[in-house]
C-alpha positions in Angstrom: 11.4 2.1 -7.1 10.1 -1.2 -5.8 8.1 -3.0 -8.3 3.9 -3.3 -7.3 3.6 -7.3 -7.3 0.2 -7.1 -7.1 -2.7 -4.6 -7.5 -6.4 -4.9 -6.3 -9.3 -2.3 -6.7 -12.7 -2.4 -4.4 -15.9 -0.8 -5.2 -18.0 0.5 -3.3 -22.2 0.2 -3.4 -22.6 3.6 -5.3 -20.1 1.7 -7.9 -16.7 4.5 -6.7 -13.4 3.4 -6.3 -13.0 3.0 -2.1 -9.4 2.0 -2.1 -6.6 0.2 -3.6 -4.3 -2.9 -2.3 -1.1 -3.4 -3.6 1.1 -6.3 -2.0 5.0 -5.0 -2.8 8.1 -7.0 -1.7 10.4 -4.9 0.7 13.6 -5.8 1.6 15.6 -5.7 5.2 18.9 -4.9 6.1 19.9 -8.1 7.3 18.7 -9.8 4.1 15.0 -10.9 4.9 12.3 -10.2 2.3 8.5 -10.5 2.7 5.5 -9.0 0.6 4.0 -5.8 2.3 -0.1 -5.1 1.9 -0.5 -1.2 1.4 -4.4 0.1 1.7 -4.3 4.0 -0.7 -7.8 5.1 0.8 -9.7 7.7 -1.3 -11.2 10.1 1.5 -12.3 13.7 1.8 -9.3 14.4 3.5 -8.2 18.0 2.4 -9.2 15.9 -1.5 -6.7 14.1 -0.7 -5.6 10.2 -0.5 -4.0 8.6 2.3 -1.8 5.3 3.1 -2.6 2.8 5.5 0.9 0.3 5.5 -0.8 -3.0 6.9 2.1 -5.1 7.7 5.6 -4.9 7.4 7.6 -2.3 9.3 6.5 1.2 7.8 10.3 2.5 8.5 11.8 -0.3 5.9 8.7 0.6 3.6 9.8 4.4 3.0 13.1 3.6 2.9 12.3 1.0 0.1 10.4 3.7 -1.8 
């Protein structure tokens, strides 16, 4: 399991958790390596979270996980 290299909360005005950021490092098949930001939004959706991948390819993100 890749390691979570860094690890931000943000607050909303009613003082609730709206997301998280983690920055992870992912690593490519042909050797490149960069830090991926990965938004876990807290939404009414079913009560559950969800994932927005910012940058990065998403495909070498789930296979990193």
């Amino acid at each position: 399991m890749p390691s979570i290299d860094e690890l931000e909360l943000y607050f909303g005005d009613n003082h609730e958790i709206m997301y998280l950021r983690e920055k992870r490092e992912v690593f490519y098949e042909d050797g490149k390596k960069e830090y991926v930001d990965i938004y876990v939004y807290k939404k009414d959706i079913k009560n559950e979270p969800h994932i927005y991948i910012a940058t990065g390819d998403w495909r070498v993100f789930l296979l990193n996980r």
